[in-house]
N, C-alpha and C positions, 0 to 999 in steps of 0.2 A: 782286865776288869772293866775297862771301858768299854771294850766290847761287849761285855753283858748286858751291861747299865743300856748301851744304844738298841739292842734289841729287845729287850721288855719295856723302852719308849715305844719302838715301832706296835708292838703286839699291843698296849697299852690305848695305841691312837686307832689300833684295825678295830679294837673292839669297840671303840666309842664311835667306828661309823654304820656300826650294824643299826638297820632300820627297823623294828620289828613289826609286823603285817598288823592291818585294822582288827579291831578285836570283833567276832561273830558268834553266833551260838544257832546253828539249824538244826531240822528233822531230816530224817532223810525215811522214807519206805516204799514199796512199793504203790503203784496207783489204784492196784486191784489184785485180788487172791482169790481162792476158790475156798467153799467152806468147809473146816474142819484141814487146813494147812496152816503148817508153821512158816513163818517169816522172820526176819530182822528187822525189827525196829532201829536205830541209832540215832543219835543226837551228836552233833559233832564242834567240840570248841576249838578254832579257828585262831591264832593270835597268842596260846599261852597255855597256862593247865591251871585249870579250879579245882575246887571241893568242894563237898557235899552235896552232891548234884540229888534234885530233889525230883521225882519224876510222881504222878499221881498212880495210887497203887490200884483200882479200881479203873480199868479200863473201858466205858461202855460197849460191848460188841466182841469183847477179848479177852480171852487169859495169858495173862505173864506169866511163862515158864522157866525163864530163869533171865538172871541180869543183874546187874550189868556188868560186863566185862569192861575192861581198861585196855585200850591200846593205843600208844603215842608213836606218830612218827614226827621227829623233826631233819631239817635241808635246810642247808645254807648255802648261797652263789653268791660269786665276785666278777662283777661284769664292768669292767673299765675301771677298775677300782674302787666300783661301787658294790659295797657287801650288802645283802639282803638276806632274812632270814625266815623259818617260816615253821609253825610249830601247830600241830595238830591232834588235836585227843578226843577219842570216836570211845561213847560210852555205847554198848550192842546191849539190848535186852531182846531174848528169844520170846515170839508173841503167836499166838496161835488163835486162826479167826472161829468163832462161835456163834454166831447168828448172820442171816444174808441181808443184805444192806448197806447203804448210806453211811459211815460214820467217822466223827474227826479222834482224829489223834493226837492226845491232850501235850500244851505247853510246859516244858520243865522249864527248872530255873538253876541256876549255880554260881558257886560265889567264885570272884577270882581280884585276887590285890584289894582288899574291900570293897567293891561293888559288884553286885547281883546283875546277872545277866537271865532275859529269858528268851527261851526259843521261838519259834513259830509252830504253828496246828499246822495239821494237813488233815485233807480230806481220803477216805479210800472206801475203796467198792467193795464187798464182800458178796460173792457170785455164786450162784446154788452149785451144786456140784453138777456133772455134767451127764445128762443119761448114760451115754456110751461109755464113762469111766469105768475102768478097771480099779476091782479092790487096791488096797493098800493097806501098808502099817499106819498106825493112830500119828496124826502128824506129818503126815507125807503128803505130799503134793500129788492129786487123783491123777490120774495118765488119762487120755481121752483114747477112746478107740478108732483107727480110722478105717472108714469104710473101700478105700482106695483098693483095686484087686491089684492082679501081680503086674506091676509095669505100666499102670495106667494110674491117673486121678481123677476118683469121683467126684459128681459136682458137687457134695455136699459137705468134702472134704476143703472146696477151696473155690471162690468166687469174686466177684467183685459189686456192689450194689452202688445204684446212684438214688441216695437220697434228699428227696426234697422237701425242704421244711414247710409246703406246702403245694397243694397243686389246681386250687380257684383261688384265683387272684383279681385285682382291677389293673387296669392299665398302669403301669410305671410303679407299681406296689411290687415292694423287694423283694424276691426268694431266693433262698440260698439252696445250691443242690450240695452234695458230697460225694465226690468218689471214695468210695471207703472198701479195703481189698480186706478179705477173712481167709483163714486158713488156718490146716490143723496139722501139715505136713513141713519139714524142714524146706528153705529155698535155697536154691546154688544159683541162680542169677537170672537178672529182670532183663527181658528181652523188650520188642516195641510196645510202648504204650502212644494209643489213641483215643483223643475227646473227640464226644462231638463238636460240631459248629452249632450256637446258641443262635441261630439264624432267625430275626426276628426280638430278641432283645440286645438291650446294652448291658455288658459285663464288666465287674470289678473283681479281680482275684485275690483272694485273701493270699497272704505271704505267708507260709509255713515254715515252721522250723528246718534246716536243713539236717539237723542232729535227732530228729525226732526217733523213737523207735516206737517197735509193735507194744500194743498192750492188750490184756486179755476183758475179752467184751464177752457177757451171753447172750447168744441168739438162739432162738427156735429149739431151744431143750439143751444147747450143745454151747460150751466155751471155745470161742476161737482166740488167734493173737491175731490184732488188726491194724491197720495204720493207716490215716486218713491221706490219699493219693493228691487228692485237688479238690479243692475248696473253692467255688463259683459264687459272686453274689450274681443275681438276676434281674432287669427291668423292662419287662414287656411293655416293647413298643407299639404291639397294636392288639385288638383287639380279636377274638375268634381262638378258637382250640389248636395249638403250638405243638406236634409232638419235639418233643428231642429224642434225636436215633442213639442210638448203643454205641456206647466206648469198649474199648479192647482194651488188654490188658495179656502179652506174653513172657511166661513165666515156666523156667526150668525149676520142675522139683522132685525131693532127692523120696522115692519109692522103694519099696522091698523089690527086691528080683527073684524075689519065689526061694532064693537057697540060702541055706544057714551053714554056719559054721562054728566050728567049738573053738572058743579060745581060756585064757584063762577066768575070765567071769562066768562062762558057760556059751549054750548055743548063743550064736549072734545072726540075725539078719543079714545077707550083704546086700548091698542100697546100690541103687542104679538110678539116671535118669530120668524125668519124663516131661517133654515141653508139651505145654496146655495153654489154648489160648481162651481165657477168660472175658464175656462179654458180659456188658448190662443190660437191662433189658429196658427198652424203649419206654418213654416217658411223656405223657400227652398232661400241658398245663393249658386250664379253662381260662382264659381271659377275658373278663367284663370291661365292658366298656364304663366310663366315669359315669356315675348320675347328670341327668338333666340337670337343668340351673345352675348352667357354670358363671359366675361372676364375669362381666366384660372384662373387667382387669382380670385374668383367671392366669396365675402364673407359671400352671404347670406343675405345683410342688404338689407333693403325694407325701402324706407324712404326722407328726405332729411338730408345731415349730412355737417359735414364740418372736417377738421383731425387740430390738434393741435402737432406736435411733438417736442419734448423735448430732450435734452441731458446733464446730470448732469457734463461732463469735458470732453475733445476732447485731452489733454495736459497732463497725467497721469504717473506715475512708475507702475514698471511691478508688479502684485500682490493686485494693486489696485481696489476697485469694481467699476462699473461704469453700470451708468442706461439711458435704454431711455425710456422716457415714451409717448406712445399715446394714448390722447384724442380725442373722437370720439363723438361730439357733435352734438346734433339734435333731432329731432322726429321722430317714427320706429318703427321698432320691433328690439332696441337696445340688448333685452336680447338675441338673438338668434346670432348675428351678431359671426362669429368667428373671432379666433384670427389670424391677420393677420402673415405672415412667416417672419423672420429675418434673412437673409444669413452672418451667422459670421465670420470672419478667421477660420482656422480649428486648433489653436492652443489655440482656448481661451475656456478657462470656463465656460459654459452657465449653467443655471437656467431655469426651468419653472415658465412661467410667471405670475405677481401677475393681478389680475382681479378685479377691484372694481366698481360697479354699482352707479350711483347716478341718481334716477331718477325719477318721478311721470306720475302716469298713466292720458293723456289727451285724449280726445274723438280720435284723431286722432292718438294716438297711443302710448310709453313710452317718454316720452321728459326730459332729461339732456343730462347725460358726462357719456360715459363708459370707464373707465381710464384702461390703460396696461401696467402696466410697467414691463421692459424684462434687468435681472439683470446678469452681463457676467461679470469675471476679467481673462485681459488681463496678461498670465503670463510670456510672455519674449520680453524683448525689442523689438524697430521696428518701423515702419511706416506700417500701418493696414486702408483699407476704408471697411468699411461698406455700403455696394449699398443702394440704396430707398427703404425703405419697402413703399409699395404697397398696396391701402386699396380700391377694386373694390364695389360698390354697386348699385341697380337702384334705379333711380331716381324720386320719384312717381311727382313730378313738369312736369318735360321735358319728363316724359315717354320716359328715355332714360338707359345705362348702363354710368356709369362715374368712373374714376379711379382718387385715390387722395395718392399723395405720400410726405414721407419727403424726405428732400435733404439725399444726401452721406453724410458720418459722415468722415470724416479723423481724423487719431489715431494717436498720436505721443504718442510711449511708452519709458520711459529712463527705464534705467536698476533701477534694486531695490536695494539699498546700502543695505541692511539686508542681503542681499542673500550670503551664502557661495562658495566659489569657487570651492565644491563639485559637485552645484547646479546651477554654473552660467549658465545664457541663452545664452554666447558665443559658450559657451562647448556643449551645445545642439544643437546651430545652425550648430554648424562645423560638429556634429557628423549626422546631417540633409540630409546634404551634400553629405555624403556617400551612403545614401541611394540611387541606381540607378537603381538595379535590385532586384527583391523576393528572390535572393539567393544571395544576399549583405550583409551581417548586421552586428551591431556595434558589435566593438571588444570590449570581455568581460573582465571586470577589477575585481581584489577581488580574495577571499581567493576561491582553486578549489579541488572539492571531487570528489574522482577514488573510481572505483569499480573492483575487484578483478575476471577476465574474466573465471575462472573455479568455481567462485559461481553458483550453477543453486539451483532452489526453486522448480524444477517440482516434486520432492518427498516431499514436504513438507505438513503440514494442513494449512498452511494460501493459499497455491495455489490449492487445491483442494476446500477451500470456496469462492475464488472467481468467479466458476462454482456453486456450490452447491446456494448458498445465490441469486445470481438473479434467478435460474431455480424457488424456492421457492416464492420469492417475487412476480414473475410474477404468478405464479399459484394460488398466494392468491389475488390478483387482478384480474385474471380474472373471478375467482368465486363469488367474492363480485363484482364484474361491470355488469354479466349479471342476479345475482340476482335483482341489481338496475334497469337493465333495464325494469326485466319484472315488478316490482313493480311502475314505470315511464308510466309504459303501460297503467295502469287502475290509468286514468285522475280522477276520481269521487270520486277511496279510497285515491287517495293523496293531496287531494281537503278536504276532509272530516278529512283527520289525521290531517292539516293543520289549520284547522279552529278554534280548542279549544284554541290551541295556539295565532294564530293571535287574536281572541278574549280578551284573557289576557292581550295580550299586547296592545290592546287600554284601556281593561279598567284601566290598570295603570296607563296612561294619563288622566283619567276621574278621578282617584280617585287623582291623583294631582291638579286637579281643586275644587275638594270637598276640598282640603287641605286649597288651598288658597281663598276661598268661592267664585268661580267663575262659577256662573250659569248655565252664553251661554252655556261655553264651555265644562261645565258637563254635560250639557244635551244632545248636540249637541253629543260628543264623546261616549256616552251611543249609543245615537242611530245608530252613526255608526257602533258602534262594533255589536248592534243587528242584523241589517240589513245586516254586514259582513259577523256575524256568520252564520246566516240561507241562505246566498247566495254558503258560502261554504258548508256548513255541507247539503243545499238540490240539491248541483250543480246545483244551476237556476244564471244565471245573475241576479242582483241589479237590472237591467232596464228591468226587466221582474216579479219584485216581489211586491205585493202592498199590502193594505188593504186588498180589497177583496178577494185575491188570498192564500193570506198568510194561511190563516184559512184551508183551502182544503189542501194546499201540507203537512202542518205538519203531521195532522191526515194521508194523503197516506202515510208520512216516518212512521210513528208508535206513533207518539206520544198522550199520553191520553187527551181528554177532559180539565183538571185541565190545563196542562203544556200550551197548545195553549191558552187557557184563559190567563196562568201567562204573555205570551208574548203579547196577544192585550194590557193587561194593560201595561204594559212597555212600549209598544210604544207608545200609548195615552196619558200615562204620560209624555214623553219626547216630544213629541208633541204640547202638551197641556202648558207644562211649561215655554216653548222659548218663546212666547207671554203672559204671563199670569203674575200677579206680582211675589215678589221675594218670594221663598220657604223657609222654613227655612234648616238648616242642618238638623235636623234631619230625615226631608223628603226626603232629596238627600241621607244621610246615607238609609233611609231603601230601596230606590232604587235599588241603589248600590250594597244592602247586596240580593235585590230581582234578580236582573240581574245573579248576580255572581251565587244565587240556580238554576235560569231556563239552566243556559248553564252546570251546573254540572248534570241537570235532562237529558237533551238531551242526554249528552253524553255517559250515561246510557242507552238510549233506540236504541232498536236492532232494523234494519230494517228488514221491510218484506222481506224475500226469492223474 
């Protein structure tokens, strides 16, 4: 009996450590549909199970054709003895889109343990149907047709664009481009992708979802499924007509192969390969230069802003620090903006100033707070103004120049009770005082050392090396400077000395990602160090070295048959592995151990005369 009594304690205490999850209530649907297709709408409660779930019967854009269905799944885990539970109830109403357009998707509510919970809206796209659709049943999601012949991909079946959210611009004014790939055919696997080089601006890369998936966009009469590749913000650094060359984009996808066969749904297509290397087509942005009348203070900021300034005490003793700080808030090219000037007394202790960025890249440009704070202690009594610091920028609204300043700061400094009478700032001020002309100056106080006016040192050895010791110093620098020069001369051998080294030094960044099992960036780092090494080690520019080309200039440097092979594979494989699942270590190790042999083979081999 005791035995029972002790385990309906135990089961009694299991059940009192179950956690039960935050309570939620979301939408869940698609982002976009074609019109005149059914979908699932759901709503899903998260934490427990309600009632009366209350959903608006009048959809704008929609018919509700049936719903709601009820399905609950609940799981429970015991991880260290710690129990958790988790309880989920997904109400589906079947919705079928009715008009093309923009439209949200209204919030339900439901009650659960006496309190009402309500969901979230979501926005979705409702897309004309698509020319090339094939009929359908009422309800059915339209099929597109694709124009692809047998074993090949049409272009207009599958592409890549790079858009830009504009293409006149003025100097340092933000644009965003987008790689954005379309397609109407299934994909078996992403081969190399290449951007251009923004040669000519500075660039901030938006951070994308790693989870993202394709969604369906209309373009040009015809619905594709797309997914945005690379996100570029832009800031032309000079002025005159920029193109940007074509990015690539290789891409194996899955084709009919001309032959059918019967199975049990009926005939079927059999599907075959086909690699297609998809480019974009070149992009030329007009850059104007800034309007005349740029303010003398002119700080460079491109933007709309606004100035925030700050002063940590105006009322201080001498010796004390004191900050001001300006905040410089808005959207721009905040990272470039300098740092405005601060005209101090000439008797205080300035600091270089601290710089803190807080910000997130928007289509129109960096948008937060670029904070400055400018650290100075005042060290001798007084009364001290500080002028306006001055913070000029143009203004991309008014298409104007605008200047935004803080007020005067006035300083009231008391003397510093710590301060010795050695050291007092009165004693300084009076001795200030004096100063009237360059041949004034303070009378010297303290212990005074004579020198004996019939010493002379001209016969001595410490007075003969102070000739001797520079004539030499100078004569060994100037035989090691023009040995430097002429070795600075010949661009290609010091390009080439340069290379094994900078190579090392990326791949110990690569082999620190091997460390912490981080893939991207092993692979990614690999390949740059490759493509580093062979741009110095063959003096070609990186934007002049490719697939094709790579194979030809090795074998012109000297290198054998074997060693060009070693390096297609290495590139292929880093290539190949950024899109492809995850590797394991010991594949990155042999990598690794493979990279590190071909750049010690190279280094070995002698060029031709």
């Amino acid at each position: 009996m005791r035995k029972y009594w002790f385990l309906l304690i135990l089961l009694l205490i299991g059940i009192t450590k179950i956690h039960a999850q935050d309570v939620s209530f979301v939408i869940n649907a698609p982002a976009s549909v074609v019109k005149g297709a059914q979908f699932q709408l759901q709503y899903i409660l998260k934490g427990g199970s309600g009632k009366d779930i209350d959903v608006p019967e009048n959809i704008k854009g929609f018919d509700v054709l049936f719903g709601p269905s009820i399905s609950q799944v609940y799981s429970s885990s015991n991880i260290n003895g710690k129990v958790t539970s988790e309880s989920n109830v997904t109400y589906t109403y079947v919705v079928m889109a009715k008009e093309e357009g923009t439209f949200t998707l209204p919030a339900a509510s439901i009650k659960m343990g006496g309190s009402n919970y309500t969901s979230n809206t979501k926005q979705i796209r409702v897309l004309p149907v698509d020319k090339n659709a094939q009929p359908t049943q009422p309800g059915q999601q339209p099929q597109a047709i694709t124009s692809s012949s047998v074993g090949e991909v049409n272009p207009k079946d599958a592409f890549v664009r790079a858009i830009f959210s504009k293409t006149k611009v003025n100097e340092q004014e933000a644009v965003m481009v987008t790689f954005k790939f379309y397609t109407t055919l299934r994909i078996r696997n992403v081969g190399k992708i290449e951007f251009p080089e923004f040669e000519g601006f500075m660039t901030e890369e938006f951070d994308l979802p790693a989870n993202r998936q394709l969604i369906m966009e209309h373009y040009n009469g015809r619905n594709y499924m797309t997914i945005d590749v690379k996100k570029t913000l832009l800031f032309p650094q000079r002025s005159g007509k920029i193109t940007i060359p074509s990015g690539a984009m290789e891409i194996v996808f899955e084709v009919s192969s001309g032959q059918r066969v019967d199975t049990f749904f009926g005939p079927q297509d059999v599907m075959t390969e086909s690699r297609k290397v998809l480019k974009t087509t070149p992009v030329t942005v007009d850059v104007s230069p800034l309007p005349a009348g740029k303010p003398a203070n002119f700080s460079g900021g491109l933007g709309t802003f606004t100035l925030k300034p700050t002063i940590s005490a105006q009322k201080i003793k001498a010796n004390d620090a004191v900050t001001i700080k300006l905040d410089i808030v808005g959207t721009g090219n905040l990272k470039l903006i300098k740092t405005p000037d601060v005209v101090f007394p000439k008797d205080f202790e300035t600091y270089d100033p601290k710089i803190n960025n807080d910000f997130k890249i928007t289509e129109k440009g960096l948008s937060g707070t670029k904070s400055i704070e400018y650290l100075f202690i005042p060290r001798y009594p007084g009364k001290f103004t500080i002028p306006p610091i001055e913070f000029s920028y143009y203004d991309t609204d008014s298409k104007s120049y605008k200047t935004l300043s803080s007020p005067a700061y006035d300083l009231e400094v008391e003397k510093d009770p710590n301060a010795g009478k050695n050291n007092s700032a009165t004693s300084y001020m009076n001795q200030r005082e004096v100063e009237v002309e360059q041949d004034i100056r303070y009378l010297k106080t303290g212990d005074m050392s004579f020198s004996n006016p019939n010493d002379f040192t001209v016969d001595t050895v410490a007075y003969l090396l102070w000739y001797i010791i520079p004539v030499v110093l100078f004569s060994t620098f100037l035989i090691v400077y023009r040995k430097q020069i002429k070795a600075n001369s010949d661009i290609a051998m010091m390009r080439t000395k340069k290379a094994n080294k900078v190579a090392t030094k990326r791949l110990k960044l690569a082999k620190k990602y091997l460390a912490t099992h981080n893939k991207d960036g092993f692979y990614e780092e690999v390949l740059r160090a490759v493509w580093g090494y062979l741009s110095d080690k063959l003096t070609i520019p990186v934007a002049d070295l490719s697939r094709e080309n790579i194979e030809f200039e090795l074998l012109r440097y000297g290198a054998d048959e074997n060693l060009v092979s070693q390096y297609i594979s290495i590139l292929d494989t880093c290539e190949f592995a950024r899109y492809a699942p995850a590797e394991s270590d010991k594949a990155m190790d042999n990598l690794y151990a493979e990279t590190v042999d071909a750049i010690g083979k190279m280094e070995s081999t002698k060029r031709p005369s």
